[in-house]
C-alpha positions in Angstrom: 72.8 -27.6 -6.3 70.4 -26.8 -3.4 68.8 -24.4 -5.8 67.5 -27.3 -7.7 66.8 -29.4 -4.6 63.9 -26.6 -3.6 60.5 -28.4 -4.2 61.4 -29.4 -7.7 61.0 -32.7 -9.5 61.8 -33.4 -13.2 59.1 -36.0 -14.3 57.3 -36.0 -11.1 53.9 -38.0 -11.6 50.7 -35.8 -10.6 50.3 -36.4 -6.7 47.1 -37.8 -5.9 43.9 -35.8 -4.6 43.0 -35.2 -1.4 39.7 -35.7 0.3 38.4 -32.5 1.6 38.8 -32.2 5.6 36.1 -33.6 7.7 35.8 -31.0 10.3 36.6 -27.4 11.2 40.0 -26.6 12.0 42.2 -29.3 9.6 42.8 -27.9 6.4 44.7 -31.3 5.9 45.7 -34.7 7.0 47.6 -37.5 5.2 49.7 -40.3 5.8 52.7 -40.7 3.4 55.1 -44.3 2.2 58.3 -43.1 0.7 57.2 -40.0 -0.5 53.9 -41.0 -2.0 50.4 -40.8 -0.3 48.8 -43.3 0.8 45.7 -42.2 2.1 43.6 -39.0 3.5 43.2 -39.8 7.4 41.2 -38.4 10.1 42.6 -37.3 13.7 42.1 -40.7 14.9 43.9 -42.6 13.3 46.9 -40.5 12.8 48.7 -42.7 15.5 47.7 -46.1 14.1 49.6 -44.4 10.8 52.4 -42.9 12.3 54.1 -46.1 14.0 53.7 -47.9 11.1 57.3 -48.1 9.8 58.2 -46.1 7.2 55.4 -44.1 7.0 54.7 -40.4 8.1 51.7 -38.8 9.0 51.0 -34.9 7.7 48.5 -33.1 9.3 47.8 -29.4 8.9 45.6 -27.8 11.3 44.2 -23.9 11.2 43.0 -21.8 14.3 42.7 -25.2 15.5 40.5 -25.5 18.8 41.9 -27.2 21.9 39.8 -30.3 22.1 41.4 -30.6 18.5 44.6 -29.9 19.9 44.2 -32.4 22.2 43.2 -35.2 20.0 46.1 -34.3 18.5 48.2 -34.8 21.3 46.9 -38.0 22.1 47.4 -39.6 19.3 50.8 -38.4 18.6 52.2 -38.0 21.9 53.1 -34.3 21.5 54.7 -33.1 24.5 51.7 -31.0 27.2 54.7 -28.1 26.8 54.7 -27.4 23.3 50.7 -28.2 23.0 50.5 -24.9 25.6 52.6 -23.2 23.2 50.5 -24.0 20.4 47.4 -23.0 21.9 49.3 -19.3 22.7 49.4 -17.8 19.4 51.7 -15.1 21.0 55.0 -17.0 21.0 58.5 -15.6 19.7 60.1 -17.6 16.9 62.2 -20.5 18.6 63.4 -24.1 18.2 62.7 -26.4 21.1 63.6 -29.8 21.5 61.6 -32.8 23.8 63.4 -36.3 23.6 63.1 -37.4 20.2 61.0 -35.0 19.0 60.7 -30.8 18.6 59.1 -27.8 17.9 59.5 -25.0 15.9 57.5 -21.4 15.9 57.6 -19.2 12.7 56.5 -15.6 12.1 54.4 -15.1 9.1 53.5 -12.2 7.3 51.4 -10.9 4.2 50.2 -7.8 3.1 46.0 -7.5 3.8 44.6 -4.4 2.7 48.2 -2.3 2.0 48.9 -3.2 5.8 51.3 -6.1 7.1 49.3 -8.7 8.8 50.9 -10.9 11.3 50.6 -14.5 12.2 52.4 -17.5 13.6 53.6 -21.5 12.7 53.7 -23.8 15.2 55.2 -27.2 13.7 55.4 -30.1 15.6 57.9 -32.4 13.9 58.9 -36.2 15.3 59.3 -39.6 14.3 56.7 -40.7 11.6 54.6 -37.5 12.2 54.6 -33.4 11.1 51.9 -31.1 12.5 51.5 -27.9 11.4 49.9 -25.5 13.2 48.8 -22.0 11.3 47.2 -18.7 13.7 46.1 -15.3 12.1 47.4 -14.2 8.6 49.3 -16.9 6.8 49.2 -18.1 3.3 48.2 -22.0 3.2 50.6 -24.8 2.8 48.5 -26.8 0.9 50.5 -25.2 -2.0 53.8 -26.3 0.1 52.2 -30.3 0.4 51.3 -30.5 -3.5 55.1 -29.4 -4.4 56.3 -31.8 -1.4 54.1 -35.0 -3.0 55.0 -33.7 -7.0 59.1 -34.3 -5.4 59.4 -38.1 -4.0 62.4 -38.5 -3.9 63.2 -35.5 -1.8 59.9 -36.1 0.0 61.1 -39.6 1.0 63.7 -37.8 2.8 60.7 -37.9 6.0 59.4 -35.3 8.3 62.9 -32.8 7.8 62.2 -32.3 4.4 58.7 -31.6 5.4 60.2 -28.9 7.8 62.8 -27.5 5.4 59.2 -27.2 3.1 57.4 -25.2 5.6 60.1 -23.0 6.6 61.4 -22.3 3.1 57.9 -21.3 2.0 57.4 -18.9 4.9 60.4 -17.3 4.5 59.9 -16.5 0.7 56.8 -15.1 1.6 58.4 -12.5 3.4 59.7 -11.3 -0.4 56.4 -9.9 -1.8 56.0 -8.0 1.6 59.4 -6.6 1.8 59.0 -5.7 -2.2 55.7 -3.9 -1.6 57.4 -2.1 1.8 60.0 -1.1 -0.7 57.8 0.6 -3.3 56.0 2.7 -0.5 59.4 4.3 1.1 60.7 5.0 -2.9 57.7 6.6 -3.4 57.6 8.4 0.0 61.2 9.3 -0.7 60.6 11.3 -3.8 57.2 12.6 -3.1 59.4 14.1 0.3 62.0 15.6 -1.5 59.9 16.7 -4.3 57.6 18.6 -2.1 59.4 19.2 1.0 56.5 19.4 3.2 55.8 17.8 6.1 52.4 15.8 4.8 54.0 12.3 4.4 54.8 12.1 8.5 52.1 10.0 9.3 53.1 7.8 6.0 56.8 7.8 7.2 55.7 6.5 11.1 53.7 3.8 10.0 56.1 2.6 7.5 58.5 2.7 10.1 56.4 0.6 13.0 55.5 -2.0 10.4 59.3 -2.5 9.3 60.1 -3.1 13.2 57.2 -5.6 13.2 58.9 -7.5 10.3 62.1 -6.9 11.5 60.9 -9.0 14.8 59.4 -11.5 13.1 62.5 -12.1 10.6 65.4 -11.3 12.5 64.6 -14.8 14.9 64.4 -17.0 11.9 68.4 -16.7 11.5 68.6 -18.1 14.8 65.9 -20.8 14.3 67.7 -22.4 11.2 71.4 -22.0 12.4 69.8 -24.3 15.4 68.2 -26.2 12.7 71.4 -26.4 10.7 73.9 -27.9 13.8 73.4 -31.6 14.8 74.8 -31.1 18.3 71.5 -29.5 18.9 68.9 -31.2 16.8 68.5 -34.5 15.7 68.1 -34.5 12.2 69.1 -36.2 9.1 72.9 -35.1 7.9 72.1 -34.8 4.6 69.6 -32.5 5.0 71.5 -29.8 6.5 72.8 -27.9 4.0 69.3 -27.1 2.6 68.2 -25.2 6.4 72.0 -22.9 5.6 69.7 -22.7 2.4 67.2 -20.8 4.0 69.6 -18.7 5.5 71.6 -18.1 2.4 71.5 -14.0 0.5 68.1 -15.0 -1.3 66.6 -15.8 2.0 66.5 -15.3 5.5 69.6 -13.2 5.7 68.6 -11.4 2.7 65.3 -10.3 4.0 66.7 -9.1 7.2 69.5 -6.7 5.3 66.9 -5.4 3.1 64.7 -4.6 6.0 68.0 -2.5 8.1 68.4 -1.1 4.7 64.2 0.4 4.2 64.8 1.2 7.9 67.7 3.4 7.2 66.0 5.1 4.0 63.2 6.0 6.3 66.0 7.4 8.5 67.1 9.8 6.4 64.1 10.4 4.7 62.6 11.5 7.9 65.5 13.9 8.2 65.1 15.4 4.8 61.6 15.8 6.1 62.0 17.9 8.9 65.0 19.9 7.2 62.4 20.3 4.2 60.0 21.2 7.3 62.5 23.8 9.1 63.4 25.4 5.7 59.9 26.0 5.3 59.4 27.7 8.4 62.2 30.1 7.7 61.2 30.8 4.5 57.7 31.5 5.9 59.1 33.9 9.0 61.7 35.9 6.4 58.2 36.5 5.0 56.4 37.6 7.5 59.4 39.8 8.9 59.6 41.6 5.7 56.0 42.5 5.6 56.3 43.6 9.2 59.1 46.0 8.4 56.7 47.2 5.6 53.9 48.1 7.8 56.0 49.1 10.2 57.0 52.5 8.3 53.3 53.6 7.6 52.3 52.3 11.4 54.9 54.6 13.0 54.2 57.7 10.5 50.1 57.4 11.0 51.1 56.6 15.0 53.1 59.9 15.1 50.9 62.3 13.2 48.1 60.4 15.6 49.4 62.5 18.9 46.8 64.6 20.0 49.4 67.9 19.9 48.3 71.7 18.0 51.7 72.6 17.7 53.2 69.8 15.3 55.6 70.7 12.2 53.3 70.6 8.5 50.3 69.6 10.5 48.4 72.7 8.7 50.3 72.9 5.3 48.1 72.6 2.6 50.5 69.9 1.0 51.4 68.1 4.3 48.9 64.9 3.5 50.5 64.7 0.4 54.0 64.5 1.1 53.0 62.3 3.5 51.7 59.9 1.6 54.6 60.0 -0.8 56.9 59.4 1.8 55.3 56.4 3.0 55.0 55.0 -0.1 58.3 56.0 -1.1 59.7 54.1 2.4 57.7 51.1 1.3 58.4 50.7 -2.3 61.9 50.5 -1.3 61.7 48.2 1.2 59.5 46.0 -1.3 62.0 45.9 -3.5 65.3 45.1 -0.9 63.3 42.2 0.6 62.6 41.0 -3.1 65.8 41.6 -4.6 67.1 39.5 -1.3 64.4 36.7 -1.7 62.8 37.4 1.1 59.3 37.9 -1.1 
């Protein structure tokens, strides 16, 4: 059931257009009657809009400036606390409640040039009013609004379904990063054990740092929503419940944060095939070089003793003495060759 509950409408009429935002820093602002809007707004009069029963007032602000948040604040009475949160884009994922009214901070992330980029959601949420607040890397809700306004009758619902919105759209979007995370440590995986060289170490570390990243960005979202989820701690609408468990349900939330343990554990033992592949190559490399060095070692010590500077040796004078010499030491070497191959040490 919650499946079809997700931003869908059958029959939904078109929602209506939106006036392009008047100035830097609001992507978006509308006021909304039963799940239909009603009109594009400035900053302004987003208080006028908000008391009026019935109605709520959407605004969605990015990189915002803090004479914007402080218009803001004004006419919405956000609480000084979460506006100095807001303005700190370095804040860990949390649910915090003032009176009748709360605020919630969400991790994004996206891929940017084959590297995950990081950024944060800061979503004011109270009576007749939802502010959303986007810094760094984050895809734009605008998408999330024209689902919201195509549903009306789950949009009606008020400023939780707006909420649930946000958060569910965030969360999927951790999906196509986890997917392309995925593809990178398969194909690490097999070029390791297909090579067994130690190249892909710099490939496995940041792979590694980057799933950590992600990991601290999605692991707090279970605890946001299960906050979310229980009415002894938030105020919200019963009936909406179920659909912040939704977030956290195997397709979501949950899901994200198993399949992240799960890359983080392939990396694990890649990394350990890694250096085995690594140490196996060293051996292989020094049963090498210690064969060639018993090799040498037979002319070396023949040259080294026919080298003393004595008259009286044995053969020194013998017309054939070089010879057999020779054929000794190639005689001592060939053999040796052919142990150390027949052993696989060449």
């Amino acid at each position: 059931m919650l499946k079809q509950l997700r931003l869908r409408s059958i029959d939904a009429p078109p929602p209506k257009p939106h006036a392009p935002p008047c100035e830097p820093g609001v992507v978006a602002a509308s006021a909304y009657a039963h799940g239909q809007l009603v009109a594009d707004i400035t900053i302004e009069q987003a208080g006028e809009w908000a008391r009026k029963d019935g109605h709520i007032v959407w605004i969605g602000l990015h990189d915002p400036s803090q004479d914007l948040l402080a218009r803001v604040a004004r006419q919405l009475h956000l609480h000084p606390l979460a506006i100095e949160d807001a303005t700190n884009a370095r804040q860990p994922p949390k649910v915090e409640q003032y009176d009748d009214a709360f605020f919630v901070v969400a991790r994004t992330a996206q891929m940017e040039d084959g590297q995950i980029a990081f950024g944060e959601t800061h979503i004011f949420v109270g009576k007749g009013y939802v502010v959303s607040v986007r810094h760094g890397a984050s895809s734009s809700y605008n998408v999330v609004r024209s689902r919201c306004e195509a549903s009306p009758n789950w949009f009606a619902e008020g400023e939780d379904y707006i909420l649930y919105a946000i958060l569910d759209f965030i969360v999927d979007n951790y999906r196509p990063v986890i997917d392309r995370i995925q593809s990178e440590v398969d194909s690490l995986e097999e070029e390791v054990l297909r090579r067994s060289h130690l190249g892909q170490m710099d490939g496995l570390y940041r792979l590694r740092r980057e799933l950590l990243k992600l990991k601290r960005a999605v692991g707090p979202m279970v605890d946001v929503c299960k906050r979310l989820e229980h009415a002894d701690l938030i105020t919200l609408d019963a009936p909406l419940k179920p659909l912040f468990r939704d977030i956290l349900d195997l397709d979501h939330v949950n899901r994200a944060e198993e399949d992240i343990d799960q890359l983080l554990q392939i990396l694990a033992f890649v990394f350990e095939a890694s250096m085995m592949a690594g140490q196996a190559q060293q051996t292989e490399i020094a049963r090498r070089l210690t064969a060639w060095a018993a090799i040498l070692a037979v002319p070396t010590a023949i040259a080294g003793i026919y080298g003393m500077n004595f008259e009286h040796m044995p053969e020194l004078k013998w017309e054939y003495g070089y010879y057999v010499v020779l054929g000794v030491i190639a005689s001592v070497c060939g053999f040796l060759y052919y142990r150390f191959k027949r052993v696989g040490w060449l």
